[in-house]
TIZASE-273169 format. One line per field, with one value per residue (C-alpha): residue in one letter; x, y, z; residue number from 1. Coordinates in pm, whole numbers. Example, Ala and Ser with C-alpha at 12.3 -4.5 7.8 and 13.67 -1.06 7.14 Angstrom:
residu = A,S
c1 = 1230,1367
c2 = -450,-106
c3 = 780,714
num = 1,2
//
This chain:
residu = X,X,X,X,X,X,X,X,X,X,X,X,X,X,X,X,X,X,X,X,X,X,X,X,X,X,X,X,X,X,X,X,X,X,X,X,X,X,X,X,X,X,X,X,X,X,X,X,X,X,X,X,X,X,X,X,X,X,X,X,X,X,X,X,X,X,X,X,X,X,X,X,X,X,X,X,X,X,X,X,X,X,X,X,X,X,X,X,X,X,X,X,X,X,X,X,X,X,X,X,X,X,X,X,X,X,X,X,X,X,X,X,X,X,X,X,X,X,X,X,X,X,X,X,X,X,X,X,X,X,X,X,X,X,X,X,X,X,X,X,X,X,X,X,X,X,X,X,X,X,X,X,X,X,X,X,X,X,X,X,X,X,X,X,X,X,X,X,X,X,X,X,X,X,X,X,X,X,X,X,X,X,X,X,X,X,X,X,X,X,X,X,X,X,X,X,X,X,X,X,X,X,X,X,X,X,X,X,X,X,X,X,X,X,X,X,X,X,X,X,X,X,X,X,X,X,X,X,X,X,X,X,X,X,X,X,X,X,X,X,X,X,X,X,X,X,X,X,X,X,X,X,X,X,X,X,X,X,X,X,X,X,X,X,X,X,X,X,X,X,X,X,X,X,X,X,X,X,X,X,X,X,X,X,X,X,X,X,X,X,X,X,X,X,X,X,X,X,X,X,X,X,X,X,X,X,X,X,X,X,X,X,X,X,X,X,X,X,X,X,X,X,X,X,X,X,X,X,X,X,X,X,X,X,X,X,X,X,X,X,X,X,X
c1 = 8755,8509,8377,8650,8866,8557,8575,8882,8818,8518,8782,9077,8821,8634,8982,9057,8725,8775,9121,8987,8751,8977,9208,8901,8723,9071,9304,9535,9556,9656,9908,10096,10120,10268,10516,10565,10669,10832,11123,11031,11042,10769,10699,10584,10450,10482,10226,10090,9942,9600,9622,9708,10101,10270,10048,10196,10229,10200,10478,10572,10873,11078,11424,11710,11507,11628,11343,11374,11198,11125,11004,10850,10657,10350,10388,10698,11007,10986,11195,11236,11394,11356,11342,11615,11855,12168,12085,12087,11812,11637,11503,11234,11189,10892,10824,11193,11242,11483,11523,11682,11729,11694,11741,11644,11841,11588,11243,11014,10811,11054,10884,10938,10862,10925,11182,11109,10839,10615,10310,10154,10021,10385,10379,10097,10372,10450,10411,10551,10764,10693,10973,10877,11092,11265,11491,11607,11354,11454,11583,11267,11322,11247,11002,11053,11170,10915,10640,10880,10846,10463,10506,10202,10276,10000,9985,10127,10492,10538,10894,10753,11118,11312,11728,11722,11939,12119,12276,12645,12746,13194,13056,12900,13166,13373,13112,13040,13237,12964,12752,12578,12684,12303,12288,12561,12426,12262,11919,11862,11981,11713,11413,11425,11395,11643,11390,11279,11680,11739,11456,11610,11982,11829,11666,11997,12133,12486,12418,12220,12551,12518,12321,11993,12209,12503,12223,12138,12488,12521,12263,12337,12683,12528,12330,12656,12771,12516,12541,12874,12928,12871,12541,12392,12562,12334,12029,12077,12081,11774,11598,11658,11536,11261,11148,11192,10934,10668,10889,11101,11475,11488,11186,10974,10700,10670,10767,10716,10447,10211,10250,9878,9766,9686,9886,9871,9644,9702,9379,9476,9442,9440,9268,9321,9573,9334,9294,9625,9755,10107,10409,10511,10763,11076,11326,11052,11214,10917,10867,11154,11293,11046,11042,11288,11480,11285,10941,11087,11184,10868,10685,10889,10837,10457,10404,10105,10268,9932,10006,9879,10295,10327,10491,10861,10935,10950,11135,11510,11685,11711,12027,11898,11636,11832,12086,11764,11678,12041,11988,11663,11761,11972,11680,11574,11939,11989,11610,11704,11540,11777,11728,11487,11260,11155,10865
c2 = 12444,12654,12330,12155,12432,12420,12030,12084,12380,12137,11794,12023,12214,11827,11714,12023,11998,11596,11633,11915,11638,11406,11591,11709,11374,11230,11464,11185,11118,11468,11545,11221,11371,11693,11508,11296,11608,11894,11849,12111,12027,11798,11926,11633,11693,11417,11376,11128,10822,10938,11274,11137,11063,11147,11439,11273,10905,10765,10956,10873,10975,10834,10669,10829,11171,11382,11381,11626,11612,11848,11738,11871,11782,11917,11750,11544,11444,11175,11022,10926,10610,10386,10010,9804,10118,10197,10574,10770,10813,11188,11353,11565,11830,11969,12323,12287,12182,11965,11860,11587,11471,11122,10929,10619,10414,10100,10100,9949,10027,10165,10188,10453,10490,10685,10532,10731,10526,10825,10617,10306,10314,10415,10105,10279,10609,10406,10511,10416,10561,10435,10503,10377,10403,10094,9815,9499,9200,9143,8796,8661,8645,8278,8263,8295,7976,7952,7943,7712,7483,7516,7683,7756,8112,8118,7747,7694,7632,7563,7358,7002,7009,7254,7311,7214,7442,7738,7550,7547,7586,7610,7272,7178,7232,6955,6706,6799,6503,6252,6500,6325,6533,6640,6845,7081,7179,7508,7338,7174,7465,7657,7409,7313,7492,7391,7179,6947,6916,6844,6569,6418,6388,6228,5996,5905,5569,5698,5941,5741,5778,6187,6376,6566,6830,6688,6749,7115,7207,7096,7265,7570,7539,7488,7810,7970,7860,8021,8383,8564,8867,9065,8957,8955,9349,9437,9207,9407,9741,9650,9516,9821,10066,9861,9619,9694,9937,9668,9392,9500,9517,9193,9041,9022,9135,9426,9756,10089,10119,9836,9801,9854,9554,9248,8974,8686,8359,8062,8098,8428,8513,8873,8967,9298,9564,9703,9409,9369,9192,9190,8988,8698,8666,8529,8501,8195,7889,7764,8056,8082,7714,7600,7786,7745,8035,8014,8068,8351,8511,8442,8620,8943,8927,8857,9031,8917,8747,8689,9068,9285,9320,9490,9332,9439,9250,9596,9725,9456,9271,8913,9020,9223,8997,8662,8927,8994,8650,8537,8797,8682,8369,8530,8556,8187,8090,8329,8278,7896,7790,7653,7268,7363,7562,7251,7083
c3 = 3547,3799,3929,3955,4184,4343,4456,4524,4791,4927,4943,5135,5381,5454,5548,5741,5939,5971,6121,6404,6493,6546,6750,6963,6979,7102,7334,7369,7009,7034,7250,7086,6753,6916,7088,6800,6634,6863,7085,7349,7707,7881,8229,8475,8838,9071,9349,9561,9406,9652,9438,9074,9116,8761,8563,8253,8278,7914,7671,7308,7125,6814,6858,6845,6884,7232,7510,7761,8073,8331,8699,9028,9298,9408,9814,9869,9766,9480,9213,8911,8757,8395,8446,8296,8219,8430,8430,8806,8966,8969,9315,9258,9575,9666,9477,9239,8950,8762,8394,8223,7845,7743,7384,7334,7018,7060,6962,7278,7614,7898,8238,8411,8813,9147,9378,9723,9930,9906,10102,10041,9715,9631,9374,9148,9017,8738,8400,7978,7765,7409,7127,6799,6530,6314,6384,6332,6466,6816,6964,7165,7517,7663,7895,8281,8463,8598,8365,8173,8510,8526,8880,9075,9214,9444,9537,9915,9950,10307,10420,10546,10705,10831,10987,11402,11415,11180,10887,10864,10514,10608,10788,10477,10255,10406,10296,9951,9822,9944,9705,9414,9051,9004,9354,9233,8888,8825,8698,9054,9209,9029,9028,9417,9718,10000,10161,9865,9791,10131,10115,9764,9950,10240,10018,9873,10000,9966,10169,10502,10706,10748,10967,10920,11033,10823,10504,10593,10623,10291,10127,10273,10148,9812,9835,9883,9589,9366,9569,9505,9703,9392,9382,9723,9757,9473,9615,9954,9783,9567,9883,10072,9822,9671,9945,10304,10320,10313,10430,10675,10723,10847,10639,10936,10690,10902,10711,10796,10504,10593,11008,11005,10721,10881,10867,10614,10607,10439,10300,10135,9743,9670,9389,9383,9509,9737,9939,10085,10406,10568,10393,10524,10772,10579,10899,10928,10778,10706,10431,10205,10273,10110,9746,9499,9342,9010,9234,9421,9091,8928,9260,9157,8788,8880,9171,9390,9645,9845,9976,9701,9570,9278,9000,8907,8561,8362,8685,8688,8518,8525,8676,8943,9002,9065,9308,9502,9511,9632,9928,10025,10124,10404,10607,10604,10637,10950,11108,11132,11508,11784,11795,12164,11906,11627,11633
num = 1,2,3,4,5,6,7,8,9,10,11,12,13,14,15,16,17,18,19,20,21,22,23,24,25,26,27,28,29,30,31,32,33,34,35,36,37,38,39,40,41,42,43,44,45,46,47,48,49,50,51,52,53,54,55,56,57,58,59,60,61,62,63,64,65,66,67,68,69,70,71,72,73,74,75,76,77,78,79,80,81,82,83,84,85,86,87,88,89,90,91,92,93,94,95,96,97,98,99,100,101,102,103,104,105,106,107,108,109,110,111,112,113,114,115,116,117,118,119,120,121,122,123,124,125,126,127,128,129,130,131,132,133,134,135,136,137,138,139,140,141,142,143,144,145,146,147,148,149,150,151,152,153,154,155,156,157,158,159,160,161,162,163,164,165,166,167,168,169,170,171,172,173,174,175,176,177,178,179,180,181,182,183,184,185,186,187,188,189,190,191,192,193,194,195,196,197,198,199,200,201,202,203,204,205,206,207,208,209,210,211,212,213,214,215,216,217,218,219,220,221,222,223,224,225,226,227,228,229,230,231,232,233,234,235,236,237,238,239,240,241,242,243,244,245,246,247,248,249,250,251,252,253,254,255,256,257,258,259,260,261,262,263,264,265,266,267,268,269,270,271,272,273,274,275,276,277,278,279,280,281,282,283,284,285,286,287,288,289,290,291,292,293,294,295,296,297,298,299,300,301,302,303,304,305,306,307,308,309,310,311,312,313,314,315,316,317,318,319,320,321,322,323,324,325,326,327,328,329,330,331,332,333,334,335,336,337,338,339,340,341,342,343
//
C-alpha cells in the first residue's frame, strides 16, 4: 500500500513539475489558458507601429463568453475597430483610458485594427481575436471573382483607349436601346473594365453608326447603373477614412502619408511592404479605365497594388468593398481629358 501511495505522490508531483515547464517554456501558451479561463479585464496600449503598435495583438476567448477590453495610448490618438462587424469605432487618447465589452456568438478569427492614420506604417496595428467554441459547419464562402476569373493582379492594365472627352452617361442613357442584352448584365459589368467593353460595343456591327463618343457615353451610363447612391456614400466614407491618406482626396496618389515615396513605374513589383512607391494617379483614365470591378476588388482583398497596400479582406465586406469600388470609378469618370488633351 506504502509503495503504491508512493507512485502515486511521484505520478502527481511529475505532472505538477511537467505542467510549470510548459507554461515557462511557452509564455504564450500561457497567457491563452488564463484568458481561456478568467473574465477579468485585458488592458491594451496602443502605440506607434515604429514603437510596437498594440501591446496585445493576438487574444483568445470562447464564444458566447464576455471580453472586456481596456485601451490607451502611450503617444497619439488611435482607434480601435473589428473587421466585418457593425460595432462603433473606439478613440483611444493619449494618457486615458477607455473600456469596452465584447461577445462573440460565432466561433472564428475577427481582425481587429486602428482606424486613425497614426503614420505610415499605420497599416501594421492590426491584430486577431480568436473565439473557439462549437458550431454548426459553416457555408463555404466562394472564392473572390477574381481568382474565379484567373485575374493577374499585378499584370499591367493600362486603357489602350480612352473618353476624348468626359463621358456623358444622361447622354448615354438615350442610346441604351441600340445596347446589345450582354452589355447590361451584371457578369459583363463585373468581368470588363470600361475600356475592353467599350472596345466589344465598337466591335459590334449594330452599333458602327454611333460615335466613339456616342460609346463612352454609354458605358458610363452603364457604370451608373451598377452604383446607387447608397453605395458610392458608403464607398466615399470608406475611402476617406481608409484610403486618402495614401491616395489622396482626389486619387492623385498623393496623400498626406506618402508625399515623400516616389512615384510608380511600370516596371514596379513590390515584394515587400518596405519597399513602397506612390499610388497611381486614378484621375488618369488611363488607370482605372482600364481594370474591371472584379480586379479592383481583388487589389483590396489582396492588397499589393504595386505600392506596398496593405490588404483589407479581413477589414470589409463584400459589401463595403464593391461600395468602394463603385466610388473609385468617380475619379476616372471625372479625370476624363478634354478632346485638345488625347493622344
Amino acid at each position: 500500500m506504502a509503495a503504491y501511495r508512493m507512485k502515486q505522490e511521484h505520478l502527481a508531483r511529475f505532472i505538477m513539475v511537467l505542467l510549470i515547464i510548459l507554461v515557462l517554456a511557452s509564455p504564450a501558451m500561457g497567457k491563452m489558458l488564463w484568458r481561456l479561463q478568467n473574465s477579468a479585464t485585458l488592458e491594451i496600449h496602443a502605440r506607434l507601429p515604429e514603437s510596437g503598435g498594440w501591446s496585445l495583438n493576438t487574444i483568445t476567448v470562447r464564444s458566447g463568453q464576455p471580453l472586456t477590453l481596456r485601451f490607451t495610448s502611450e503617444d497619439v490618438v488611435h482607434g480601435f475597430a473589428i473587421g466585418k462587424l457593425n460595432l462603433p469605432e473606439i478613440e483611444i487618447l493619449p494618457g486615458e483610458f477607455i473600456e469596452t465589452t465584447l461577445t462573440f456568438s460565432n466561433p472564428g478569427k475577427y481582425t481587429f485594427y486602428c482606424t486613425r492614420w497614426c503614420g505610415p506604417n499605420h497599416w501594421r496595428m492590426r491584430g486577431v481575436i480568436n473565439v473557439i467554441g462549437m458550431s454548426p459547419t459553416p457555408t463555404p464562402e466562394p472564392p473572390p471573382l477574381y481568382l474565379a476569373l484567373g485575374i493577374d493582379l499585378d499584370a499591367p492594365h493600362r486603357a489602350e483607349s480612352i473618353p476624348r472627352r468626359a463621358a456623358d452617361p444622361q447622354h448615354g442613357s438615350g442610346l441604351q436601346n441600340h445596347l446589345p442584352s450582354y452589355a447590361l448584365e451584371q457578369d459583363t459589368y463585373l468581368s470588363n473594365s470600361p475600356a475592353s467593353l467599350w472596345m466589344r460595343l465598337r466591335a459590334e456591327s449594330s452599333l458602327r453608326p454611333l460615335s466613339d463618343d456616342d460609346l463612352w457615353d454609354l458605358v458610363a451610363w452603364i457604370w451608373e447603373q451598377h452604383a446607387s447612391a447608397q453605395e458610392i456614400a458608403i464607398g466615399q466614407k470608406l475611402y476617406a477614412q481608409n484610403c486618402a491618406a495614401c491616395h489622396g482626396e482626389s486619387g492623385k496618389g498623393d496623400g498626406v502619408m506618402i508625399r515623400d515615396l516616389p512615384p510608380p513605374t511600370a516596371e514596379d513589383h513590390v515584394t515587400s511592404h518596405e519597399e513602397r512607391t506612390r499610388p497611381p494617379d486614378w484621375s488618369d483614365p488611363h488607370q482605372l479605365l482600364g481594370a474591371s470591378p472584379a480586379l479592383l476588388a481583388g487589389k483590396i482583398i489582396r492588397g499589393g497594388m504595386g505600392t506596398g497596400m496593405p490588404y483589407w479582406g479581413p477589414i470589409f465586406t463584400s459589401e463595403q468593398i464593391d461600395a468602394l469600388v463603385t466610388y473609385l470609378y468617380r475619379f476616372a469618370w471625372n479625370g476624363a481629358p478634354n478632346a485638345s488633351t488625347h493622344p
